[in-house]
N, C-alpha and C positions, 0 to 999 in steps of 0.2 A: 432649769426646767426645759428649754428648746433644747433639742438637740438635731446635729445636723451630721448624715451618714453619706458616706457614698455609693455608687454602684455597688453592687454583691455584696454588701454588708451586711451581718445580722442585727434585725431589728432589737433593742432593749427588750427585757421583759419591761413591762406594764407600761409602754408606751407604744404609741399609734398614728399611723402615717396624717400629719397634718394637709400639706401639699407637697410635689414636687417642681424642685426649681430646675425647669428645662436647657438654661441656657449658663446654668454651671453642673449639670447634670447629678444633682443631689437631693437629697428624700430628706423634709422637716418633719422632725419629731415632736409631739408634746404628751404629755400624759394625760391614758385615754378617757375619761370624758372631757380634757381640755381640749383635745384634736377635731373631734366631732363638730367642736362650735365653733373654732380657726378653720376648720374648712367649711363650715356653714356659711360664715361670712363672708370670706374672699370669696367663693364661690358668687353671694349676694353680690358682693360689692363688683366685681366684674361685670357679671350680667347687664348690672346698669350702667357700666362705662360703656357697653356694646351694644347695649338697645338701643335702636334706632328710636326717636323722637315721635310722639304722637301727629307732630305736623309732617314729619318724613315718610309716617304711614299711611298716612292721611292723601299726600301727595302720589305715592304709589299708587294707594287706590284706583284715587282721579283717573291717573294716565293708563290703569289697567283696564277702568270700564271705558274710555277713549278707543283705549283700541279695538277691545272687544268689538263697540259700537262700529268704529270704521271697516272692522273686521266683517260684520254682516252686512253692513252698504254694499260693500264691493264684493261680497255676495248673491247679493241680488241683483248690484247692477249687471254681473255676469252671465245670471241665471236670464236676465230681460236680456239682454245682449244673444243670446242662446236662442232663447224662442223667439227672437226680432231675424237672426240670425236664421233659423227653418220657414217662416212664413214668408223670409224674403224670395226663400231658391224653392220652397214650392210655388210661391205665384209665378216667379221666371221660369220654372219647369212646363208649368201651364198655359204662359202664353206663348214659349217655343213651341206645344205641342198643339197647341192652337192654331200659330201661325204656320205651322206645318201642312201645305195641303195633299192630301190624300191622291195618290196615282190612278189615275182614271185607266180602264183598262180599252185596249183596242179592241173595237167589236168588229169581229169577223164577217165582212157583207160580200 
């Protein structure tokens, strides 16, 4: 019933690629509506070897809205840092320009 081909092979009549084995480089055959449901299932049955766990997603999550979170803190602490940053060197601007006194001119007598 299985049958097993290698590269460039021609496939049987009435039989249909089940899966292929990658690391002997060969194409399982079974007869096709038995292939359909052998590769339904490995298919299934991998899937759940390779999904990560609802607490593994879970845990992603967490640390994705963490960041997000610290992601906009330091955000804004930069954006307040920025306008702490302008109101510092316009008031420094304004008492240089204050403490600056103006040149009195010499009157001609």
């Amino acid at each position: 019933m299985k049958k097993i081909i290698s590269e460039f092979e021609l496939i049987p009549k009435w039989y249909g690629v089940a899966y292929r084995d990658y690391s002997s480089l060969k194409t399982i055959l079974y007869p096709i509506p038995i292939n359909l449901i052998i590769s339904a299932v490995r298919s299934i049955y991998f899937r759940l070897i390779n999904t990560r766990s609802l607490i593994d997603r879970y845990v992603m999550y967490v640390y994705e809205k963490g960041f997000d979170k610290g992601l906009m803190v330091g955000m804004n602490e930069a954006k307040n840092l920025e306008d702490l940053a302008v109101k510092v060197s316009a008031r420094i601007l304004s008492e240089v320009l204050n403490e600056r006194k103006p040149v009195q001119k010499e009157s001609k007598r």
